[in-house]
Structure formats: structure tokens, C-alpha cells
N, C-alpha and C positions, 0 to 999 in steps of 0.2 A: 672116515670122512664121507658122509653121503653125500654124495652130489660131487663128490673132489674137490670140494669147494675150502682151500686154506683156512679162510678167515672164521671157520668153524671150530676151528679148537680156541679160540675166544673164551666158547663157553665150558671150556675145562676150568678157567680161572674162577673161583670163589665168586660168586655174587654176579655172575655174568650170564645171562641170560638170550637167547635168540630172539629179536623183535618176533611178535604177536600179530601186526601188520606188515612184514616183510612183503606177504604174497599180494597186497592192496599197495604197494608203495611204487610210484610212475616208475615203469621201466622194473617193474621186479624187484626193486632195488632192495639191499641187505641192509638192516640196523641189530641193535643190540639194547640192551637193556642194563645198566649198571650202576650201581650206587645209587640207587633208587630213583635216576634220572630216565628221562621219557626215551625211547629209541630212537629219535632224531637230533636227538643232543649230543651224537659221538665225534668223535676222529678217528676218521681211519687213512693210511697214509701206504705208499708203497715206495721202497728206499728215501723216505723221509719227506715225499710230496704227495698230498691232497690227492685222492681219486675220490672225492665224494664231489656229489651235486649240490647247491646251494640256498637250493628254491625248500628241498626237503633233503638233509642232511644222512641221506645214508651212497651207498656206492651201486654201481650196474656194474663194475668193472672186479671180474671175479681170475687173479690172473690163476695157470693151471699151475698145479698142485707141484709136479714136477720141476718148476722154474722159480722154487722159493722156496729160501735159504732156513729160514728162520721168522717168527712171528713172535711178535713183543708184545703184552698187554699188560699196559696200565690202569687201573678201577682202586676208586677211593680215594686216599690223601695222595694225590701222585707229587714229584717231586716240582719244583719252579717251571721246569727246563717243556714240562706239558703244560698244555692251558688252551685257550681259547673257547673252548668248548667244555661243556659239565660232566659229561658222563667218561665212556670208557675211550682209549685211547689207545690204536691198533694199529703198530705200524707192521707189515713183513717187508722182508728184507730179501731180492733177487738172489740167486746163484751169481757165481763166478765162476770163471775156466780157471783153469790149471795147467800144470803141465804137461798133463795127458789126458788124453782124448777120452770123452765118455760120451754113453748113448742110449738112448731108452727108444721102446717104440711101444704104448700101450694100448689098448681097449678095455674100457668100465661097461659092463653089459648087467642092465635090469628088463625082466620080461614079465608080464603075465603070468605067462607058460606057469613062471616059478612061483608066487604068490598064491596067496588064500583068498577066497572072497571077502571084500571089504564087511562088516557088518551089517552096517546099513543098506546093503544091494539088496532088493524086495525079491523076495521068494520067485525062483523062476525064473530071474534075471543073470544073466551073464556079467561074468565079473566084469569092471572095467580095464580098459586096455591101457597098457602102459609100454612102450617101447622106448627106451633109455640105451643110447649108444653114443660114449665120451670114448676118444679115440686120437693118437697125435703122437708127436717125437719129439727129443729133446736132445739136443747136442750142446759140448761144450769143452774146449778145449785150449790149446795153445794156436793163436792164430801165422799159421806155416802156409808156403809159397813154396813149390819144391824151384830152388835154384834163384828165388829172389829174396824171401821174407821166414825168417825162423824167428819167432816169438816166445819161444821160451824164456821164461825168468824176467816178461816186460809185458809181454802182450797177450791176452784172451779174451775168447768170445763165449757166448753162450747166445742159445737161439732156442728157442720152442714154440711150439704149434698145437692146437686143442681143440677140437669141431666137438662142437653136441649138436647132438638129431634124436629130443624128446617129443615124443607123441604119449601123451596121458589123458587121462579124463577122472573126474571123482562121481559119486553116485551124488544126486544132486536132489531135492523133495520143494513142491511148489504149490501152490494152490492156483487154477485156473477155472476160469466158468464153465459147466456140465453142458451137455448138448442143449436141453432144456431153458437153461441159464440164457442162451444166445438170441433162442428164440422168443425171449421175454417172458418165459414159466417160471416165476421163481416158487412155486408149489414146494420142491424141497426145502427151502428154507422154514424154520418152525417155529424158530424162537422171537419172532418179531414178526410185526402185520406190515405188509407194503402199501402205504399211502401216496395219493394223488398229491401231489403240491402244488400243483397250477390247478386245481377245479377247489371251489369255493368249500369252504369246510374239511380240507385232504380228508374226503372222503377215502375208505380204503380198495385197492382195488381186489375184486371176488378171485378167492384163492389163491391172492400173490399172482397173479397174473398180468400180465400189461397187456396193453391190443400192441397187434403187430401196428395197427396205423401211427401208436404212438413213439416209437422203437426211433430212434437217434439212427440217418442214414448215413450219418458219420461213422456213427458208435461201432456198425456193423460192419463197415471198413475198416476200421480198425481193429475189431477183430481178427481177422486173415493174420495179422500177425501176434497173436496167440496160440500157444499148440492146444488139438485134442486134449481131455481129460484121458488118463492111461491106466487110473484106478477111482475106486468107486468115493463114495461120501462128495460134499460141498468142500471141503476145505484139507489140506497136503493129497490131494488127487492126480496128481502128475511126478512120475519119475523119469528121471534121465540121468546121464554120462555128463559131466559139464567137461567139455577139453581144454586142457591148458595143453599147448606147445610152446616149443622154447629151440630153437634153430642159431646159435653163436657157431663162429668164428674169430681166434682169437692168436694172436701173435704177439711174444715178449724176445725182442734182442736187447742184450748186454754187451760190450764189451769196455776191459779193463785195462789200464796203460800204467804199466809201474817205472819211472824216470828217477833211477839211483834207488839208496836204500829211503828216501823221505820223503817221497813224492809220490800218489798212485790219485789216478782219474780214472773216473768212470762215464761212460754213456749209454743210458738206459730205454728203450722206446717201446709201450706196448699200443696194441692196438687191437679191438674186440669190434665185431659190429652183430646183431643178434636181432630175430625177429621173433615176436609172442603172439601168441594166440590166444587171448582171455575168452573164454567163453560164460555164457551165463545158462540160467537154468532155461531163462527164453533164446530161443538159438538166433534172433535177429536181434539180440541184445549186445552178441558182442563185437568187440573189437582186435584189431591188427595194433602194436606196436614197434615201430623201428627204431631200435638202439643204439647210438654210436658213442664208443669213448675211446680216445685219443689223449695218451699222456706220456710223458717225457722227461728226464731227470738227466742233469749233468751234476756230479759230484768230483768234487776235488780235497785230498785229506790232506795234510803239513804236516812231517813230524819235525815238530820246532826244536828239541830236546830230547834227552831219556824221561821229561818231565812236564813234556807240554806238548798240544796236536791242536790242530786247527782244523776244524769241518767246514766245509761251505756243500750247500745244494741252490740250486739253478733250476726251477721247471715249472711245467704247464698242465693242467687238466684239463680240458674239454670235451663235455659230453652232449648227445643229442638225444630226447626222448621224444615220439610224435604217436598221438593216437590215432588212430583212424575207424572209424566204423564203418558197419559192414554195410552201406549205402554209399560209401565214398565209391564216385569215378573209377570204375575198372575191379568193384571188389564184387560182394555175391548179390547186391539187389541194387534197385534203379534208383540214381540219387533225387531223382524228383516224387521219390514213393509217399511222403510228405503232402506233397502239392495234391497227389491221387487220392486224399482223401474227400477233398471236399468242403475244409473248413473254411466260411467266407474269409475271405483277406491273410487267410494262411497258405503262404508256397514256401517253397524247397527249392536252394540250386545244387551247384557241383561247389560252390565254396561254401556253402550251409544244408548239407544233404540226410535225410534222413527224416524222421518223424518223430512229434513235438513228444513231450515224454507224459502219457496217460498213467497216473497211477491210482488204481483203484485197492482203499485198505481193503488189508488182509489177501489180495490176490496178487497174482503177478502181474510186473507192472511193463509196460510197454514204450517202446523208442527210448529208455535208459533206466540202466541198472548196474550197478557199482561202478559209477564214473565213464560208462560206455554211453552217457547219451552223446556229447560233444567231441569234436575233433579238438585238438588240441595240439599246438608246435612248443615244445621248450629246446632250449640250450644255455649251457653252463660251463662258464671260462674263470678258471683260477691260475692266475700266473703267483709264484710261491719264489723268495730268496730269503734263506737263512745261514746263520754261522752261530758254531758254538766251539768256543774256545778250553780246551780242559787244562788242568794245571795239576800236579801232584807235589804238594811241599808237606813235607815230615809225616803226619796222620790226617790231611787233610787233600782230599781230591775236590779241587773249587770247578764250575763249569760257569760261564756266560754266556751269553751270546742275545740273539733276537730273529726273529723270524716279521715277513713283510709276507703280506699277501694282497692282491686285487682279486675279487669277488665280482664276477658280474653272472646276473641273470636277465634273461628275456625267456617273455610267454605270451603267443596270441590264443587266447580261450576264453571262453565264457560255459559259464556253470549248466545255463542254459537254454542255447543258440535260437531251439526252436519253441522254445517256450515250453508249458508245464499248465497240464487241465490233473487236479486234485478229484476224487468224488472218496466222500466221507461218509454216507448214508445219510447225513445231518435233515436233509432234509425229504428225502422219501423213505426213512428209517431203517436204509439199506445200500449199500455203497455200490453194489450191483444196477441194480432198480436206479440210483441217480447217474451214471456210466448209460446204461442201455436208455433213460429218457433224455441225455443230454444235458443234466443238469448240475455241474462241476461248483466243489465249493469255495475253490481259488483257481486263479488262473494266473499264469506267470508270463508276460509277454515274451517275445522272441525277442533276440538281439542278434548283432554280428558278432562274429571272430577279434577279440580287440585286442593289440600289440600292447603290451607294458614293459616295463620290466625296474630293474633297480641293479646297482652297484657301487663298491664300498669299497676303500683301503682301510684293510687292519694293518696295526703297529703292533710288537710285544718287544719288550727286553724283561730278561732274567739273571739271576744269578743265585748259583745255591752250592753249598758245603757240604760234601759227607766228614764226620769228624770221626775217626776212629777213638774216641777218649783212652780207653782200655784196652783190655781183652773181651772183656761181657759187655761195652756199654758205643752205641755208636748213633749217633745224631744228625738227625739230616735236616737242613732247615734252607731257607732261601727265598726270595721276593722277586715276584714276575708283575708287570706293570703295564695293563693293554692300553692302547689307544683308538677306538673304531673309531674312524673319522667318518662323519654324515651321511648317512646313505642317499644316496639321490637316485633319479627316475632315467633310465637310458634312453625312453622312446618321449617322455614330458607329456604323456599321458597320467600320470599317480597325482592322485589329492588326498587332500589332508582336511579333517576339519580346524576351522578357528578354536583359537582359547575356551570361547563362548559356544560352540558346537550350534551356530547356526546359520553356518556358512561353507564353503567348500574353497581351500585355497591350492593353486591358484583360481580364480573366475576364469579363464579360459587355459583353455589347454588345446595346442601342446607348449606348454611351459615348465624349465626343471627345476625341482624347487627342493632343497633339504627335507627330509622324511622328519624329522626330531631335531632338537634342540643337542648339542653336543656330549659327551659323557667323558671326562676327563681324569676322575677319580677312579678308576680300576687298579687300585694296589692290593695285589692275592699273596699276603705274608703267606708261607707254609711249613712244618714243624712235624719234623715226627722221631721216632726214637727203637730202639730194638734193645730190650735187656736180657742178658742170659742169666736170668735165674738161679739157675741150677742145670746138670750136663740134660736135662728132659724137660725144663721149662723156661721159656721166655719169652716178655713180656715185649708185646708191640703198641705202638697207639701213634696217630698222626692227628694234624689240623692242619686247615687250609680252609681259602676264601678260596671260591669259584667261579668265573663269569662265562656265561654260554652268548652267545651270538642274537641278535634280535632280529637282524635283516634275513638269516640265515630259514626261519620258521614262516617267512609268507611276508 
């Protein structure tokens, strides 16, 4: 398990694959890939509640390897008793104490030291660094009191602890402007002529050359935050280390209450809080992350019978993801670095810090790069109650039950705070040459930080059959029946358009108003079958209707 990360053996199951965006998803967060559904369409659950976020449906919350029992994974025709969401469906399952006392104390150690040079590190270059140290304890036991409290055969605990302190970096390839480039010589460049667009006729300028008098005294401030070129040619002429850090602490307690032979409760609390370091191939490109996830499970089982249990779960998910870039108040550059350029009617504060986002094609782009231009606050609360009843009569194990859930998101962000200057070559036939004279071929105005958010109760009831028929022949079938009730606006910031789409409702805001018209029809019949053949072959096949979440995707 690289990384000690549980939820990775996922992808030992058939057709189950590691998201592709995992390492791009806010807060790092883990998804999957399964039954040919997207990596944000999963469920993943810990002792049978939600640790995923809501806004983008994968998890931050990675609990340690040591403090989990067991990992269940559903992909494809899964039975009633799943649903809500389309793809795979992942719950693990806590430790419990016992009646004697056990105890681990470990460290996961990756180095450099021990590695090959990546491939792509340029001739000469030193590997990149990587220092990987996962480390922590885990107990669990009968919980004992000498001379008050002896818990054997009723009571246990279980507690574990997990610190990572990764420092890495990847070899990273970029293209940025030549010395020459800065100073308005575009003479390297060969395969196109640099024309004038503001003199009558875009006459051309003599050997790609611009006058220094004509040079953007913007442009050139805004270079300082560009690196030197580190290798030769116009274009992938800069290499570097891009560092990712990743700094968690993470705490999972358990303990279990067994009252008679029919009765056993549990209460489960973990708690991780984790700080990232995304780096980009431009070094004042990236950003800080701070992660908190906070979740909670009360479980109580009934044995009603030799022939029937009753499960109920009680709990809460709530997590916080926040960006910050490296201009924010107190991090590595001044939040008013923005306002120091110089552009008329363009500043920078400490609640909008930083620099508008220049991006020049084919080069590297400046004040934002993969989601590092804006600061950004999310948090994410799912309160979860379900029950599922099982029954065992003659060859037939029946299951019901229903799960409820409240969904809420908030986020103050904007895509692009400080605004957005494009240069395309369009018009001096060179996207250099329109950058260095000033001359952008879009322009995105600035905005502020804006609060929205949304929240939604889901309904499900299910029920489904395993039929034993035979010896060879056993059927599984059963109908689960959702209800999303209306998503609406938490802050009465969100609009909608009219029928007619020429109009925005509500006309003012803030006002809360139903996202969509109701969805009442989600009946997810499901069918599936296992035939034994012969003692070496047997035949499987299922069907099902699947419905995934809409508020859940943005």
C-alpha cells in the first residue's frame, strides 16, 4: 500500500481504477474510477458514514492503515441496499478492542538516498528530493481501571495516531522568455515576422526587434515574476523540482459497548487536519492548503432473533478545504505585489492579494497556474442516519432499510479575483511581442471573493432478496427508491436562468430560491444472478438502474 493509504486496495477489485485527477482535486482529495463512471461519482464511507465532500465528491480523509478492520468494495450492478451515487462504492470498516490488549508502533520511511533518477531530470541535474516519513501507534484493548472498571467481555477501545512529514518535488519542463526575449529582441524567433499593429500598415519591426521605448512598463514588471531561462532554445527552456508537501495529523478513537448477548454500540471519532504545499513550475505560482476533516459515527446493532438484526448508524462529516496563495498576509510575497505593477485602476489587498493572471501562449503563465491564481474558503457538512433491517427465512436473506442524509456546501471564490490579461500573438503575430507591447487579446475583469453555497436532503428506501434457489443457482434482486429534495442556496446568493434563458432568477439577490424543478421518479429496480455451471464454471450477470447526485458535481 503506497502511501499506507487503506482505500487503495480499491483498486485490486476488477474494473476499479485510481482517479487520474486525484493529485488536481481541492485538498488532494482521493477518487476512483469504476464501472465506466467519472471519479467524482463515488461513495466512500467509513463504518458506514460519508467522509467525502460534497462540492467534488471524493474524500481528504485518509484514516491509518493500522485502524482498519476490513474494506468493502462495490462496482457494477451493486445490490439495492447501495445507491445514491454511480460508480464504486467503498466503505472500511474500524478496528475493535478485544479482550486483550494489543499494540503497534510504526514508521514508513521513503528517501531519495534510496531511488533512481527520475527520467525526465535533464542531464546534470540532481535527482529530486523526496523525504517520506508516516509514523504513529495504535492500541486497543479491554477498557480496565485497576480497582474501578474491568471491561472485559462488554467494553473496548481502540485509539490510533498517524503523522506524515512529506517533502517531495517532481522534475517539472516549462517554457519562459530568453534574456533577449525581455528586452524586446525577438531575433530568435524565425518562423514568423513581428509586426507593428498600432503603426499604419503593421509595418514589420527590422529583425524582430521592438524599441525599448515601446516595451510595456507593466509588462516588464511583471516579468520579475518569471524565472531565468535554465536551458537553451525559445520554447521547454526552463527546468525545475515542482514541490509538493503534504504535513497531516490524524487521530481515529473507537470504543465498543456490548449489553447482554443482543445488544452491542459503538462510538467512533476520527479527526485529521493536513497542510499542502502545491507547487508549480513558476515558484510564485503556488499555493498553501489547509485541510480539516472532522467525522463521527454512533452505531447500534439488535439481535432481534437467530433470524433477524437490526443496524442503525448516527453520524457527521465535516470537512474544511482553504487555498491560499503565496501573496497572502504573512506567506512568502507582499499582498499588494498586484497593485506594484502599475496597471491603471488595477490594486491588490490582503482580502484579494496577489497578481492578475498574465497568460502568455505557449509560455509560462503568471499570478495563476492550476487553480493557484485565487484564494479560495470551502467547507462541507453531511449529517448521515440510516437502518437496515435483515431477516433470514428458509433460502431467502431479505434486507430494508433507508438512509437520510443533509448535504450542505459553502464556498467564497472566484475563478478569477484579480482578473485575467490573455496575449495570443493575434495581433503582432507573436504572443511575446503582444505581452512585451501591451497589447492582450482578452481581458477578464477583477472581482471579489463571493460566498455561495447550496444544500439538499436526500431520502433512499430499499429492499432486496438473496434467493438461495438451489445448490448452482442463487438471485439477487431488489428496488431502492431515491428522493433528492430541491437543492437550494445557503448564502441566497445562486441564480438560475428563466425557462426562456433571458433572464436571471431571482432579480435580486440575496434571495433563496429552488435550484430545479423536483425529481420524484428514481425507482433503481436491480437483478442479478450467479450460475454454477459446472465444478470450474459459473455464470454471473446483473442489471440495475443508477442515479448519481446532481448538486453533489458543482
Amino acid at each position: 500500500l503506497n502511501g499506507r493509504d487503506a482505500m487503495r486496495l480499491a483498486i485490486t477489485t476488477p474494473g476499479v481504477l485510481n482517479g487520474f485527477k486525484t493529485t488536481g482535486n481541492p485538498g488532494g482529495g482521493q477518487g476512483f474510477i469504476g464501472a465506466g463512471t467519472r471519479e467524482i461519482q463515488n461513495s466512500i464511507s467509513l463504518d458506514g458514514v460519508s467522509i467525502m465532500t460534497n462540492l467534488i465528491t471524493q474524500t481528504t480523509l485518509r484514516p491509518s492503515v493500522d485502524a482498519i478492520q476490513e474494506v468493502q468494495v462495490q462496482t457494477g450492478t451493486y445490490p439495492a441496499q447501495y445507491g445514491g451515487y454511480l460508480g464504486v462504492q467503498i466503505n472500511m470498516v474500524t478496528k475493535s478492542g478485544t479482550n486483550d490488549f494489543h499494540g503497534s508502533v510504526f514508521e514508513f520511511l521513503r528517501n531519495d538516498k534510496l531511488d533512481a533518477k527520475n527520467f525526465f531530470t535533464r542531464a546534470g541535474a540532481s535527482k529530486a528530493p523526496l523525504r517520506q516519513n508516516q509514523f504513529g501507534v495504535n492500541a486497543s484493548g479491554p477498557v480496565w481501571i485497576p480497582k474501578v472498571y474491568d471491561g472485559k467481555n462488554k467494553t473496548f477501545f481502540m485509539f490510533g495516531w498517524e503523522s506524515l512529514r512529506l517533502s517531495s518535488a517532481a522534475p517539472g519542463i516549462d517554457s519562459v522568455l530568453t534574456p533577449k526575449m525581455r528586452q524586446g529582441d525577438l531575433s530568435e524567433v524565425t518562423t514568423v515576422t513581428i509586426v507593428d499593429p498600432l503603426a499604419p500598415g503593421r509595418p514589420a519591426f527590422p529583425g524582430n526587434i521592438i524599441p525599448t521605448n515601446r516595451i510595456s512598463a507593466q509588462s516588464l514588471k511583471i516579468l520579475q515574476y518569471m524565472p531565468q531561462a535554465n536551458g537553451s532554445g525559445v520554447l521547454n527552456n526552463f527546468n525545475t523540482n515542482v514541490p509538493n508537501n503534504n504535513n497531516t495529523d490524524q487521530y481515529t478513537f473507537r470504543i465498543d459497548q456490548s449489553i447482554g448477548e443482543q445488544n452491542r454500540l459503538f462510538f467512533r471519532y476520527s479527526y485529521s487536519d493536513t497542510t499542502l504545499l502545491n507547487g508549480n513550475t513558476n515558484p510564485y505560482n503556488g499555493y498553501n492548503q489547509p485541510v480539516g476533516d472532522r467525522n463521527f459515527v454512533f452505531g447500534y446493532t439488535r439481535v432481534l432473533s437467530g433470524s433477524a438484526v437490526n443496524d442503525f448508524r448516527f453520524g457527521r462529516h465535516h470537512s474544511t478545504i482553504d487555498s491560499l496563495n503565496f501573496f497572502t498576509p504573512g506567506s512568502q510575497y507582499p499582498a499588494d505585489a498586484g497593485t506594484q505593477l502599475g496597471i491603471p485602476g488595477f490594486t491588490t489587498s490582503d482580502e484579494n492579494p496577489g497578481l492578475p493572471v498574465t497568460a502568455i501562449a505557449n509560455y509560462m503563465p503568471i499570478g495563476g497556474q492550476n487553480m493557484a491564481s485565487t484564494n479560495w474558503f470551502q467547507n462541507d457538512t453531511t449529517w448521515q442516519i440510516s437502518d437496515s433491517f435483515s431477516f433470514t427465512k428458509g433460502a431467502h436473506n431479505l434486507v430494508a432499510g433507508f438512509d437520510s442524509r443533509k448535504v450542505i456546501t459553502n464556498r467564497t471564490a472566484n475563478n478569477a479575483p484579480r482578473g485575467q490579461f490573455s496575449f495570443n500573438g493575434q495581433l503582432s503575430n507573436h504572443p511575446v511581442a503582444d505581452f512585451l507591447l501591451g497589447l492582450p487579446n482578452q481581458v477578464v475583469s477583477p472581482g471579489p471573493l463571493f460566498p455561495g453555497g447550496g444544500e439538499q436532503w436526500r431520502y433512499s428506501w430499499f429492499f432486496q432478496d438473496k434467493w438461495q434457489v438451489n445448490s448452482k443457482l442463487t438471485l439477487n434482486y431488489g428496488l431502492r427508491y431515491e428522493l433528492p429534495i430541491v437543492p437550494e442556496s445557503t448564502t441566497g446568493n445562486g441564480t438560475i436562468l428563466n425557462p426562456e434563458q433571458t433572464a436571471f432568477i431571482p432579480a435580486q439577490v440575496p434571495s433563496k430560491i429552488p435550484y430545479h424543478n423536483g425529481d420524484h421518479d428514481n425507482f433503481a429496480p436491480r437483478f442479478g444472478f450467479a450460475y454454477q455451471a459446472t465444478d470450474r464454471f459459473v455464470v454471473r450477470a446483473g442489471y440495475g438502474i443508477f442515479f448519481g447526485g446532481i448538486f453533489n458535481v458543482g
